[in-house]
DRENDOTOR-353740 format. One line per field, with one value per atom (N, C-alpha, C): residue in three letters; y, x, z. Coordinates in Angstrom, 3 decimals, decimal comma. Layout:
REM DRENDOTOR-353740
type c(ala_...)
v c(Y_...)
u c(X_...)
w c(Z_...)
***
This chain:
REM DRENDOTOR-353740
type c(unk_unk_unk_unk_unk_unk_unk_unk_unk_unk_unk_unk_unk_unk_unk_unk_unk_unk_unk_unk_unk_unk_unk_unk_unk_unk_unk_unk_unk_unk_unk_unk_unk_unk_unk_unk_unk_unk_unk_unk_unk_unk_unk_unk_unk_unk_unk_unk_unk_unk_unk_unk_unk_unk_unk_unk_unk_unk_unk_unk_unk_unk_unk_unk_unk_unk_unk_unk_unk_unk_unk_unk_unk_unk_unk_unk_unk_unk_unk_unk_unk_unk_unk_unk_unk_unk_unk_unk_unk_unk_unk_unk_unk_unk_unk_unk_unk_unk_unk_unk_unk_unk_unk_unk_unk_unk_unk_unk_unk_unk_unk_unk_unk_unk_unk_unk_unk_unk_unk_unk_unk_unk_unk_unk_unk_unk_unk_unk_unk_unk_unk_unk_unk_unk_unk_unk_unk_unk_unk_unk_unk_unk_unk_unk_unk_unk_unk_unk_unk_unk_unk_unk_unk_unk_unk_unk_unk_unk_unk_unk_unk_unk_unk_unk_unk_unk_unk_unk_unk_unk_unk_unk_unk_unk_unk_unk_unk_unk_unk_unk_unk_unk_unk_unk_unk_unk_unk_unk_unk_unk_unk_unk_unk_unk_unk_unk_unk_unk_unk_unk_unk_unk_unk_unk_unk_unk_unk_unk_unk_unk_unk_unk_unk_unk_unk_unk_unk_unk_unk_unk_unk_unk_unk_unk_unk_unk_unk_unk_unk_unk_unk_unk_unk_unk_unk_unk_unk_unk_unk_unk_unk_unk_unk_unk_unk_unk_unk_unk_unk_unk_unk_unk_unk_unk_unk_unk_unk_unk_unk_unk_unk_unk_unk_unk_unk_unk_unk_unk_unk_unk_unk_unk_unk_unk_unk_unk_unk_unk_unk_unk_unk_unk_unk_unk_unk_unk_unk_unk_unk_unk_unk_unk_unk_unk_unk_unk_unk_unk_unk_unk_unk_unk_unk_unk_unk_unk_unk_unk_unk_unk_unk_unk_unk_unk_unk_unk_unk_unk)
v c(222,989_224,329_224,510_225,039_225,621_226,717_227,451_229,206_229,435_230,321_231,525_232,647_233,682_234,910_235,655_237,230_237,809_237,704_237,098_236,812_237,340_236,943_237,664_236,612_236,320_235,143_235,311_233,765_234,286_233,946_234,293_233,713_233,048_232,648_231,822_230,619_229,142_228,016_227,422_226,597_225,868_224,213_223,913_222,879_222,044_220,576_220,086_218,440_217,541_216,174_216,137_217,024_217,278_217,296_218,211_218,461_217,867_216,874_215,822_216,536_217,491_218,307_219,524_220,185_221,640_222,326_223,465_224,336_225,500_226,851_227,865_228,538_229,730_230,188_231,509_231,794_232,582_232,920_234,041_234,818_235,200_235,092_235,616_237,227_237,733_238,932_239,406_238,152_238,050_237,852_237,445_237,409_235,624_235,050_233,378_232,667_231,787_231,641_230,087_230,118_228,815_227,893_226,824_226,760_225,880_225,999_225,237_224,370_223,100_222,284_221,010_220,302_219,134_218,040_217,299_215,875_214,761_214,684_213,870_212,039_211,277_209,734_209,552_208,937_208,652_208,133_208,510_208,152_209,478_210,232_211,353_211,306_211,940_212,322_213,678_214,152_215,858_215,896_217,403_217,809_219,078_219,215_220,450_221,604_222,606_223,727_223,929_224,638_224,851_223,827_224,078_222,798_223,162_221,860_222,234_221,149_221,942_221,553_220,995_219,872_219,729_218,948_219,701_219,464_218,539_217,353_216,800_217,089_217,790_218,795_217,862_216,754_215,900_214,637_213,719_212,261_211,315_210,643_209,547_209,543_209,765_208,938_208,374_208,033_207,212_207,904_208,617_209,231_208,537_208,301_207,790_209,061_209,257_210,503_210,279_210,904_211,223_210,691_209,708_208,861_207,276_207,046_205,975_205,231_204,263_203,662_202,950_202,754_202,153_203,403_203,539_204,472_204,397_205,573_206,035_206,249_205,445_206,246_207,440_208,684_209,777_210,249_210,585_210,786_212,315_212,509_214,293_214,034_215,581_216,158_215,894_215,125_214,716_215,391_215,965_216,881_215,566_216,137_215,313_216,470_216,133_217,167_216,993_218,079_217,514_218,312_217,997_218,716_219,450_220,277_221,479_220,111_221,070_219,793_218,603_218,215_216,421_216,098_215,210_214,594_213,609_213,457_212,722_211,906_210,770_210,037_210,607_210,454_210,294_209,683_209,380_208,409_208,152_208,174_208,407_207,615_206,965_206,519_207,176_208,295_209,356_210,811_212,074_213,452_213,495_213,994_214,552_216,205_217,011_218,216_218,302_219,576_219,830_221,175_221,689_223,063_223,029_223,628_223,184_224,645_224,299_226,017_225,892_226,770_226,355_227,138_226,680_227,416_227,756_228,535_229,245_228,563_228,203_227,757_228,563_228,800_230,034_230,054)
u c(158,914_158,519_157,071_156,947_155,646_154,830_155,742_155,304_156,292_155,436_156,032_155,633_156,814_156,370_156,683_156,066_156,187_156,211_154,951_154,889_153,650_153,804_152,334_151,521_150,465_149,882_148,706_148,666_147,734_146,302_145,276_144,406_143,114_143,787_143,555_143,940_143,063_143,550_144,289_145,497_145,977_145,336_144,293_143,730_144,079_144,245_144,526_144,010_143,830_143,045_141,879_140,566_139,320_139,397_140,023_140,475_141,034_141,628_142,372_143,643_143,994_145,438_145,276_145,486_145,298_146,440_146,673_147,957_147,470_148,021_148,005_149,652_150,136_150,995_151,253_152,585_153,098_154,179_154,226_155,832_156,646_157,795_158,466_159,026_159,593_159,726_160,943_161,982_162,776_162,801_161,167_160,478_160,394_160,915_160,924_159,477_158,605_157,965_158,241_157,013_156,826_155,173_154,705_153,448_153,202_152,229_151,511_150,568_150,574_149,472_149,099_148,148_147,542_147,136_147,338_147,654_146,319_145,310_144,556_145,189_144,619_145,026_144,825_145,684_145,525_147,080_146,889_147,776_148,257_149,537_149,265_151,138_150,709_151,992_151,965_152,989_153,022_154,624_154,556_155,816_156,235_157,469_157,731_158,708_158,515_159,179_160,255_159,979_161,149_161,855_163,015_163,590_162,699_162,543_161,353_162,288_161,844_162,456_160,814_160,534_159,607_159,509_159,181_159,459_157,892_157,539_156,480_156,466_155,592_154,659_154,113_152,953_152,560_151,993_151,697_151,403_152,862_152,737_153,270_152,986_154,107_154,101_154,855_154,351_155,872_155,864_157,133_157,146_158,406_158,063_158,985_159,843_160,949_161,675_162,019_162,505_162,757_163,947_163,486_164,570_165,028_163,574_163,927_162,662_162,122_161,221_160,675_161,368_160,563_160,672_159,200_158,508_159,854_160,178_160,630_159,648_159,981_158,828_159,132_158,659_159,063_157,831_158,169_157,464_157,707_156,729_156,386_158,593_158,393_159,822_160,807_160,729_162,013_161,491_162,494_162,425_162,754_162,587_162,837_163,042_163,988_164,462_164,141_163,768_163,226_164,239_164,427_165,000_163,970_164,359_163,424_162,923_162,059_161,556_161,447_160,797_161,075_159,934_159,531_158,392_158,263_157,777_157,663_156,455_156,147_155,038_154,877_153,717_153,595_152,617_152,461_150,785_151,213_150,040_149,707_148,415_148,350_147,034_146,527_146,917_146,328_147,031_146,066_146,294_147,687_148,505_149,837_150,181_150,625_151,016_152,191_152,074_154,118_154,117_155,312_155,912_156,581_156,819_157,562_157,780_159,122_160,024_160,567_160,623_160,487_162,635_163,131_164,325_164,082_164,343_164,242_165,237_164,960_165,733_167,038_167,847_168,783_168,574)
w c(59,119_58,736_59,191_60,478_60,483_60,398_60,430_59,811_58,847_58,123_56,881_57,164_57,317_57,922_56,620_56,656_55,814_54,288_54,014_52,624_51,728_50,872_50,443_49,743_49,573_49,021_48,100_47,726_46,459_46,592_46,699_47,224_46,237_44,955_44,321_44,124_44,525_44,501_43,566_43,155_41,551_42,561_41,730_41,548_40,742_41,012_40,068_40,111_39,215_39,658_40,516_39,609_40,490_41,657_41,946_43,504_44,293_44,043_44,743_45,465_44,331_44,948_44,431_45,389_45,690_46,021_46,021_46,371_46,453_47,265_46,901_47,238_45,924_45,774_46,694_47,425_48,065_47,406_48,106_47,151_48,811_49,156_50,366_50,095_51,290_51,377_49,712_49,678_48,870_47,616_47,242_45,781_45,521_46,412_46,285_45,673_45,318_45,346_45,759_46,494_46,974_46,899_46,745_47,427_48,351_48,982_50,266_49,961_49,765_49,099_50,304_49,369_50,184_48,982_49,312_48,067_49,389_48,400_49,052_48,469_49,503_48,831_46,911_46,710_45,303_44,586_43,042_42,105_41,289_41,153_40,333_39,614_38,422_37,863_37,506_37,801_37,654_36,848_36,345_35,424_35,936_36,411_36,676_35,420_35,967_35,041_35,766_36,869_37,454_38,371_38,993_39,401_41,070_41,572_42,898_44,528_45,301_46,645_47,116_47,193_48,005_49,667_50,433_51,695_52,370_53,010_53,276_54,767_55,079_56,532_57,148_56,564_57,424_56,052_56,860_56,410_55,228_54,640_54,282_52,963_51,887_50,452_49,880_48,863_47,746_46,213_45,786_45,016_43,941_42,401_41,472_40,978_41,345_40,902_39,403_38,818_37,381_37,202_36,461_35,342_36,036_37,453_37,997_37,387_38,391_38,056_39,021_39,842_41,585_42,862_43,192_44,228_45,672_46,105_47,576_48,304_49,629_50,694_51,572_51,448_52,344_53,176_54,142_54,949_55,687_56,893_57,289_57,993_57,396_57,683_56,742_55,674_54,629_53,244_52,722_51,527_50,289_49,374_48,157_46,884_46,371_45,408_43,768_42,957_41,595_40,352_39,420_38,568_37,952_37,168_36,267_34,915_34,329_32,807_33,253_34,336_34,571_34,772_34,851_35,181_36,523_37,537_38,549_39,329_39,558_40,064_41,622_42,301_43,246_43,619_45,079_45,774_46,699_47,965_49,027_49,370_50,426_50,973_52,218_52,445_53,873_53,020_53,613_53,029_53,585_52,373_52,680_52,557_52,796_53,079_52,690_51,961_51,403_51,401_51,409_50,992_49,856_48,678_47,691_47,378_47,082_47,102_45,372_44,983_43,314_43,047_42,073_41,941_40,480_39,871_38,644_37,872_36,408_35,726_35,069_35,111_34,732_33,225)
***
């Protein structure tokens, strides 16, 4: 995915881990929301609300999905899928890049 056409964006940063990871939020022509972030090297655990498609753009990580307990390595071009309410590890030793497309909880 290297362009997003027709969207509208937010041009307020969601910061998060003293800046370590950053995102900013887009909405598509269709009302989708998605964001565009950058995950500097580190250690992080995040919780999602909604259930999330996250797609990795560029560099290399290892992420503990929900309800496992030993790290996957994914790398630029492979998606990884999250449930809604879950909680998930991630870490990286080079900046990684994602798209993460969010699905609404019904």
């Amino acid at each position: 995915m290297e362009k997003l056409e027709n969207v509208t964006a937010i041009a307020k940063a969601n910061v998060y881990f003293d800046g370590k990871v950053v995102s900013h939020t887009i909405y598509t022509a269709d009302g989708d929301r998605k964001t565009l972030g950058l995950f500097l090297p580190g250690d992080y655990e995040f919780g999602t609300g909604d259930a999330e498609i996250m797609d990795i753009i560029d560099g290399v990580c290892q992420v503990r999905l929900p309800g496992t307990t030993e790290y996957i390595e994914i790398k630029a071009g492979e998606t990884f899928n999250l449930p809604g309410n879950s909680k998930f590890g991630f870490r990286c030793y080079v900046p990684v890049q994602y798209v993460c497309s969010y699905i609404p909880l019904s």
